[in-house]
C-alpha positions as CSV (number, residue, x, y, z in Angstrom):
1,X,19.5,2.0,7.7
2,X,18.5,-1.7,8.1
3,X,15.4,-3.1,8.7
4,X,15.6,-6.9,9.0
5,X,11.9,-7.3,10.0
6,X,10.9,-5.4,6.8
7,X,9.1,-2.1,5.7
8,X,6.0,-1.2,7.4
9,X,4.0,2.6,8.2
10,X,2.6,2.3,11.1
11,X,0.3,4.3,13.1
12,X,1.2,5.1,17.3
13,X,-1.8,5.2,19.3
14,X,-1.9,7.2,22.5
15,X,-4.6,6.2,25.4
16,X,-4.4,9.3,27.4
17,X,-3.8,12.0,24.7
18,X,-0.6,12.4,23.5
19,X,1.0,11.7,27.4
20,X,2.6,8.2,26.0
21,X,2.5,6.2,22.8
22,X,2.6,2.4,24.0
23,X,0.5,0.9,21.0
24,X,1.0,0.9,17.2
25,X,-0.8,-0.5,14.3
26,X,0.6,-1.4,11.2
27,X,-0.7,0.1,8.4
28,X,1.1,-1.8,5.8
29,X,4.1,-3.4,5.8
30,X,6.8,-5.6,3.4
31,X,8.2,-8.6,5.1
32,X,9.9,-9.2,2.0
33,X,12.1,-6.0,2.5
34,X,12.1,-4.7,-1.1
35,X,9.6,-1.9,-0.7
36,X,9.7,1.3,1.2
37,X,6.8,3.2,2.3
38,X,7.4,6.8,2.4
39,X,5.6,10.1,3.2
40,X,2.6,8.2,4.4
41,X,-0.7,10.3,5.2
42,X,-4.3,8.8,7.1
43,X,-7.1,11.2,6.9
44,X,-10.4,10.4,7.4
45,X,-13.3,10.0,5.1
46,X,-16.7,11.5,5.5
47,X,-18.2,8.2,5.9
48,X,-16.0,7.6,9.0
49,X,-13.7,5.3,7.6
50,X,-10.0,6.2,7.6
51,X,-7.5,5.9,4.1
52,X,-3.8,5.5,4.6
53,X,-1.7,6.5,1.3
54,X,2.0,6.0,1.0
55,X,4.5,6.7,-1.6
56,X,6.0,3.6,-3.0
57,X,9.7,2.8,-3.7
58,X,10.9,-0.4,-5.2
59,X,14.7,-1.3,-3.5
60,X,15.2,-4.3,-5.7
61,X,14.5,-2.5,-8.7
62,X,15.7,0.9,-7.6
63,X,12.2,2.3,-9.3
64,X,8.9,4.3,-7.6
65,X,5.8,2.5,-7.9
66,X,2.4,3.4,-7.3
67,X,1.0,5.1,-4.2
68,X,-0.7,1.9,-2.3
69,X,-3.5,2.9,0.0
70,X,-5.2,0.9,2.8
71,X,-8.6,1.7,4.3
72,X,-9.6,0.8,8.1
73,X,-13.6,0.5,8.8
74,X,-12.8,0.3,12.6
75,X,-10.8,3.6,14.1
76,X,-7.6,2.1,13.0
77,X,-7.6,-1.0,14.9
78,X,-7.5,-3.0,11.7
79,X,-6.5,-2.1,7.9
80,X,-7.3,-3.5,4.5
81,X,-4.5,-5.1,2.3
82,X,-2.7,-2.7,0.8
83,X,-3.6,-1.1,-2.5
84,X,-2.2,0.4,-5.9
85,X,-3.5,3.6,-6.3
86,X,-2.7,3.2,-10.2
87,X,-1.1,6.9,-9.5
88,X,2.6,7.3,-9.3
89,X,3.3,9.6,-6.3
């Protein structure tokens, strides 16, 4: 389909567990339009912290590139920049 505002994985964030889903976060997005973020997984780390990892696709270029990550120290409020893993996916 289209997405004029560009790519983006985002989490949804439920307040009274699982009953509604009025908040999301963006976990990394593409204003640009030219990359797709698919199969994304968050997990966390045994520090706390949480790592998002998506496979990458290139539109423009019709090509995969590599898994970009993004890491969030606060619960998911905020997220890094996004990553290269250096690992095709």
């Amino acid at each position: 389909g289209d997405a004029p505002n560009g790519s983006r994985m985002v989490a949804i964030v439920s307040d009274d567990h699982g009953r509604s889903w009025p908040h999301h976060r963006d976990i990394m997005d593409d204003s640009d339009n030219e990359l797709m973020f698919m199969e994304p997984k968050v997990l966390e780390i045994s520090d706390g912290r949480l790592l998002a990892v998506a496979w990458c696709y290139d539109k423009k270029n019709e090509c995969d590139l590599p898994n970009q990550y993004s890491i969030s120290h606060d619960c998911g409020a905020t997220w890094s920049e996004r990553q290269s893993t250096g690992i095709l996916g």
